[in-house]
C-alpha positions in Angstrom: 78.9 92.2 101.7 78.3 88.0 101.1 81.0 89.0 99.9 82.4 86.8 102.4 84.7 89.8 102.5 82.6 92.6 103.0 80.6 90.7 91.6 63.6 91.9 73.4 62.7 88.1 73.7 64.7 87.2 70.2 63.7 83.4 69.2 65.6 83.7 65.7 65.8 80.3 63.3 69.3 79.1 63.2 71.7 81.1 60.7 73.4 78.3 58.7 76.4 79.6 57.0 77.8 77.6 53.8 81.6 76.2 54.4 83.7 77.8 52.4 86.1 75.3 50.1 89.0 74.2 52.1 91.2 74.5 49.3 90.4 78.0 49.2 90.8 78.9 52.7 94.0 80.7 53.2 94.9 80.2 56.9 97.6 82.1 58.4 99.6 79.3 59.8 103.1 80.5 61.6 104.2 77.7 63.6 105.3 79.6 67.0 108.1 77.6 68.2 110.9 78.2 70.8 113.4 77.9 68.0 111.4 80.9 66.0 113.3 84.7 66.7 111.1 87.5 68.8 109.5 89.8 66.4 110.6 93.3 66.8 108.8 95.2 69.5 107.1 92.8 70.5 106.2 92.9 74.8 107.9 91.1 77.1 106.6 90.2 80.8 108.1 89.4 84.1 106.5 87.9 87.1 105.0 89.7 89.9 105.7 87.2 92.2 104.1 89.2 95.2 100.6 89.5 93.4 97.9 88.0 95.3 98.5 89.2 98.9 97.9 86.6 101.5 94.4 85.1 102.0 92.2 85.8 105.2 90.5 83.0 107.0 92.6 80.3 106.0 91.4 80.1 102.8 93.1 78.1 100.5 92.4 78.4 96.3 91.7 75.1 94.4 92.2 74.6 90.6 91.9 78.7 89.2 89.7 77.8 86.2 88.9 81.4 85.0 90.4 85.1 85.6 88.6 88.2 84.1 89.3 91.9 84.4 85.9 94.9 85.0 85.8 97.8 84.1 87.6 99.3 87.5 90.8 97.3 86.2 90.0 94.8 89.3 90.6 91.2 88.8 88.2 88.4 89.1 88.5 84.7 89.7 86.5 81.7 89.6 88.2 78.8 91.7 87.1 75.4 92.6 87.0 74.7 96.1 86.1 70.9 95.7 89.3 70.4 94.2 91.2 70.7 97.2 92.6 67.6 98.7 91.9 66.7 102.0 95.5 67.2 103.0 95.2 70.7 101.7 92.1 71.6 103.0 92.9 69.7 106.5 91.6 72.3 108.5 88.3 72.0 107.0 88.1 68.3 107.7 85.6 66.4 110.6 87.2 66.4 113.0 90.0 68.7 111.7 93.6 67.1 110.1 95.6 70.0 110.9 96.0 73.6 111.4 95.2 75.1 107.8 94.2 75.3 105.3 89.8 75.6 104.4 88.6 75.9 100.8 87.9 80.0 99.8 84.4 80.9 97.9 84.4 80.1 94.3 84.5 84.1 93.3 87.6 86.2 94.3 88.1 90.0 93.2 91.2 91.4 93.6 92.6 95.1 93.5 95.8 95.7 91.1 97.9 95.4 93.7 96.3 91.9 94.6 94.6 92.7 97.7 91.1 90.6 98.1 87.8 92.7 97.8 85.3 90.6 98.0 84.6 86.7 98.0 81.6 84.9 97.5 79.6 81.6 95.4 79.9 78.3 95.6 80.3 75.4 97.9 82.8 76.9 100.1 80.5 80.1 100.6 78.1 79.1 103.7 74.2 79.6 102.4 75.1 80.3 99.4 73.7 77.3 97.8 71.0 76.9 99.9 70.2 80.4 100.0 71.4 82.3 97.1 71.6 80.1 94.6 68.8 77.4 94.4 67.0 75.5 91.8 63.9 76.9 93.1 65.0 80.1 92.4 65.9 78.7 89.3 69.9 78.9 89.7 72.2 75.5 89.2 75.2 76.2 90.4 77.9 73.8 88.2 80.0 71.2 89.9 82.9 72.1 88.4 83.0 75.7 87.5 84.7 76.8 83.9 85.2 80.3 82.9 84.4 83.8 84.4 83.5 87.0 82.6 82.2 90.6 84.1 80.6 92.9 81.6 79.9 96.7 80.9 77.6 96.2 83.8 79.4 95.2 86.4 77.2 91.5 86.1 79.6 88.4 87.0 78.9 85.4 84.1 80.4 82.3 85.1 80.0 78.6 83.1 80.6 75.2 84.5 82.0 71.9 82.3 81.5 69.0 85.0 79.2 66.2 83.8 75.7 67.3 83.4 77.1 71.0 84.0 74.8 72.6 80.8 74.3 76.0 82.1 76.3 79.6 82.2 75.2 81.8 84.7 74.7 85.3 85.8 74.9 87.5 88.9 75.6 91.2 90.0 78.7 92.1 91.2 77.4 90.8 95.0 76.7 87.5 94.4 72.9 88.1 93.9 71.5 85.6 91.3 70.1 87.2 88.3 70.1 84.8 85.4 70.7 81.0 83.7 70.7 79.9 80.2 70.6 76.5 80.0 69.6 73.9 82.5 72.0 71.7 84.4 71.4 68.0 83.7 69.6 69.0 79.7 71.6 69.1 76.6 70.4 69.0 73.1 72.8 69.2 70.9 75.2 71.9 69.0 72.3 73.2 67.6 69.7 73.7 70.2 68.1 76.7 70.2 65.5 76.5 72.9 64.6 74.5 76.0 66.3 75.7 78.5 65.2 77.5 81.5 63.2 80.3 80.7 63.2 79.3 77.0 66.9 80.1 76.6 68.9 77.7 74.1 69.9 74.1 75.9 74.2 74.4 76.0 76.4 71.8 76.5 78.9 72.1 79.2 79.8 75.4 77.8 83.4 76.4 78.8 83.3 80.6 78.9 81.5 83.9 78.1 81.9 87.1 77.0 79.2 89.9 76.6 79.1 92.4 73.7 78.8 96.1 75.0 77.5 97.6 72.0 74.1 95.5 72.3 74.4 93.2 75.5 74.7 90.0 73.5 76.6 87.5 74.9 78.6 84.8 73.5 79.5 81.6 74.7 82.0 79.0 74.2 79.5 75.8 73.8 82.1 73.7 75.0 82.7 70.7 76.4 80.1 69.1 74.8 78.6 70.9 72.1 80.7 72.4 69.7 80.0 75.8 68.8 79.8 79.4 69.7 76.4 80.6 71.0 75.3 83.9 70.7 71.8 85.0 73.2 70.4 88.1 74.8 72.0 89.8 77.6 69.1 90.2 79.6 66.8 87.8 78.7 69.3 84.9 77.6 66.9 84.3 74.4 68.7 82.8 71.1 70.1 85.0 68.6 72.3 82.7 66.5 75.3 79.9 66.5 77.6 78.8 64.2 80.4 76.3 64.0 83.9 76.3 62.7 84.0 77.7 59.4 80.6 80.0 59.6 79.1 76.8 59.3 76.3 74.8 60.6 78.3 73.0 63.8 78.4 68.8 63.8 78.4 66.5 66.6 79.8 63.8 64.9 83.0 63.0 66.9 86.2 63.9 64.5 88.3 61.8 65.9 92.0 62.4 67.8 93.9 65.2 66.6 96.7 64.6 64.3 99.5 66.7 63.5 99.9 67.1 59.6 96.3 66.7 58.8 94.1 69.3 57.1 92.2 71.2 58.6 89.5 70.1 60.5 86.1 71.4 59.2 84.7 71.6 62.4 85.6 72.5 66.0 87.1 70.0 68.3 85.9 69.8 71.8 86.5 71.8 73.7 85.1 75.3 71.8 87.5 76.8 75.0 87.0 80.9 74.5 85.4 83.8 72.7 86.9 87.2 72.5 85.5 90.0 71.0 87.9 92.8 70.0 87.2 96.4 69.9 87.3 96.3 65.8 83.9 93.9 66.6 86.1 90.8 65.6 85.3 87.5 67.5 88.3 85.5 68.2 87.6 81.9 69.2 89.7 79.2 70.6 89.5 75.7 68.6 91.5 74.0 71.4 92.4 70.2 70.3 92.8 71.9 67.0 95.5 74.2 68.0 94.1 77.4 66.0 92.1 80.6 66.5 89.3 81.0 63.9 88.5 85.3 63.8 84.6 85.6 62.5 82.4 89.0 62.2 79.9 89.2 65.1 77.4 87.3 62.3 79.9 84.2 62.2 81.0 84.9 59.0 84.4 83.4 58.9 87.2 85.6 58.5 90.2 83.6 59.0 92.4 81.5 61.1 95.7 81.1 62.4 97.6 78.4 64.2 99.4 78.0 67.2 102.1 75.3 67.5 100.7 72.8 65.2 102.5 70.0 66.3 100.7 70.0 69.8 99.0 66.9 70.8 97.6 66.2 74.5 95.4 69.0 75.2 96.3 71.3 72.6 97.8 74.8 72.4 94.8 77.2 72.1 93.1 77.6 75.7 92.8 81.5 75.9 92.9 84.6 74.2 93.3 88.1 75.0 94.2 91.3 73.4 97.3 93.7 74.5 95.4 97.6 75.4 94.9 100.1 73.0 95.4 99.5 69.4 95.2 95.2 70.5 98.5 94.9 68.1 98.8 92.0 70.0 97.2 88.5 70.9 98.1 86.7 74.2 97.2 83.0 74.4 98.5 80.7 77.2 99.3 77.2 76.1 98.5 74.5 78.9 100.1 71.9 77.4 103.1 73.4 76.3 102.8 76.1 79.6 103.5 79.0 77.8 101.8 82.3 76.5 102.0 82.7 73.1 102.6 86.4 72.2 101.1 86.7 68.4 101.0 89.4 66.3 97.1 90.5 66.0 97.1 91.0 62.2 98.8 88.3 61.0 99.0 85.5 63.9 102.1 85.4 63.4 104.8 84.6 66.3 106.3 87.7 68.4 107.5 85.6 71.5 106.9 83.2 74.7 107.2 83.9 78.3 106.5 80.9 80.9 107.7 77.1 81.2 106.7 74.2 82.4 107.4 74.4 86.4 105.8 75.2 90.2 108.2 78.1 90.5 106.7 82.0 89.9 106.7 83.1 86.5 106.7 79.0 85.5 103.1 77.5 84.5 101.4 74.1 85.2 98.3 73.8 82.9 97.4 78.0 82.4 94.3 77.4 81.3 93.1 81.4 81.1 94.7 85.0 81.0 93.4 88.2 81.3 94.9 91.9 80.7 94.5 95.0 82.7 96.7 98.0 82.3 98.9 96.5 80.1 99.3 93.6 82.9 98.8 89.6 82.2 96.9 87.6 84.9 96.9 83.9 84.3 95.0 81.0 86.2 96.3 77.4 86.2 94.1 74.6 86.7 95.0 70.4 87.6 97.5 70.7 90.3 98.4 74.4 89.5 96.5 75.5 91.4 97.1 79.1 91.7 96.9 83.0 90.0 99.6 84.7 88.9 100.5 88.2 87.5 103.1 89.2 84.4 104.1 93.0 83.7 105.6 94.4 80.9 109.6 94.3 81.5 110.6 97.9 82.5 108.4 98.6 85.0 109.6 99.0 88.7 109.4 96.0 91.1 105.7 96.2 93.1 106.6 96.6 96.9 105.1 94.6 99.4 
């Protein structure tokens, strides 16, 4: 397998959904805070610090901007090998700086027990962009790749927010290039609805994906740029609808900095970070700079929101979400400015308990940017100078041996 280790045409008008008073809107606002007690029964995780096994061929992850789980329970990465320094990648240098390390392929699937499956995509992965995945073949591979999502069907979505990067892509599980929406270097606005490739809506560096298995929609976190979720075919990536913050019809006019005390903002702030869809068909979506989850129905009516550690400037505190197995009581969302994950409760948002803190040591975060669950286990991935995966189980669980 390349596997360097051998992953209906709807054109609907726009739904435009009124904005609901904000003096009516009732959010769920909790303040987690270090200072608040842990809810009863509420999980708590301890490091795996021997999850992943060592890499083969020298290979050496940059920045870990998304981690996702299939439907075998085996986890999947996007990484980005141009972030390596040349230091780090010195092996891979002309003529060569030293004896390790060289960048690894952009997409990494791993086993439970962290052993690598399969590898392939992006720079790092030799004909892969010359080959594979070419604009002739209609496939713009993002400079800075964002987010990574497998669905029902074992198809590998990936997105890219670097400059110009306007696309969200799709393969089977092999690296074989089956679809874009979007078109690298083409952006028209949060509420484009065509002209992209194909006639799928123009994005704007979206930052993630997830796809619906009761009808193969898929949603996207429209992003970077844009500000809005974006919700298109499966198959053909043709529009189906898009809404803002709210339910409503999303704005580009820039809001300005966050501040702490303010209102509510009526609109998203850049980034739009993630969608989740629970199994109750509620989409959860991460208003990052705004420190808050906004829950719609799969229509975008709005539902409600909560918030996550208000105070947050920088960055903000909402960069992932993800659901604990079975019922989903729970709601996991890693905090890359604070470098924590936020345990909430599911219902309510309100604050069960932490795990992480700012540091280089396992079990301590620098910039988590995304989580994923399998098996009741967290996997995290931290971009900037993180650099790295990681795996959390729940506390009472015997030690993994090597």
């Amino acid at each position: 397998m390349n596997a360097t280790l051998g992953r209906a045409l709807v054109c609907a008008a726009a739904a435009v959904f009124a904005v609901p008073a904000l003096a009516q809107m009732k959010a769920q606002d909790h303040e987690p805070a270090s200072r608040f007690a842990r809810m009863a029964g509420a999980p708590q995780f301890r490091v795996d610090a021997q999850w992943p096994k060592p890499l083969p061929n020298q290979w050496l992850l940059g920045q870990v901007a998304g981690v996702a789980v299939d439907r075998h329970d085996t986890i999947w990465i996007i990484q980005r090998p141009l972030s390596l320094t040349a230091d780090e990648a010195g092996a891979a240098q002309t003529p060569p700086r030293s004896n390790c390390c060289v960048p690894a392929p952009s997409v990494m699937r791993f086993d439970q027990d962290g052993r690598l499956l399969m590898a392939w995509g992006g720079s790092a992965d030799p004909g892969f962009l010359t080959e594979r995945c070419t604009p002739a073949k209609g496939c713009e591979w993002p400079t800075n790749e964002h987010g990574i999502f497998v669905d029902h069907n074992d198809n590998v979505w990936i997105a890219g927010n670097g400059a110009g990067n306007h696309q969200v892509l799709k393969f089977s599980m092999d690296g074989s290039f089956l679809l874009q929406v979007g078109k690298a270097g083409s952006t028209g606005g949060s509420n484009a609805t065509t002209g992209g490739l194909g006639g799928t809506p123009l994005l704007g560096q979206p930052a993630d994906v997830e796809v619906d298995p009761a009808n193969n929609e898929a949603y996207i976190a429209d992003g970077y740029q844009n500000k809005r979720v974006v919700v298109v075919d499966g198959q053909t990536g043709q529009y189906k609808r898009h809404w803002g913050a709210y339910g409503s019809v999303p704005s580009d006019v820039d809001p300005g900095p966050y501040q702490a005390g303010q209102p509510p903002a009526p609109q998203f702030r850049s980034p739009v970070h993630c969608v989740r869809i629970a199994k109750d068909g509620l989409v959860y979506v991460c208003d990052r700079l705004n420190n808050r989850i906004q829950v719609f129905q799969k229509n975008g009516t709005f539902v409600k929101e909560f918030f996550t550690d208000r105070a947050t400037l920088g960055n903000g505190s909402v960069w992932d979400v993800d659901l604990s197995p079975g019922s989903q009581k729970w709601l996991y969302n890693p905090d890359g400015e604070n470098n924590v994950v936020w345990i909430l409760e599911r219902a309510t948002g309100a604050y069960a308990d932490t795990f992480g803190r700012n540091g280089r040591q396992a079990g301590q975060f620098h910039w988590v940017h995304n989580l994923a669950v399998a098996k009741g286990n967290i996997y995290t991935a931290e971009v900037d100078t993180g650099k790295r995966a990681q795996k959390f189980v729940p506390m009472g669980r015997r030690q993994q041996q090597p």
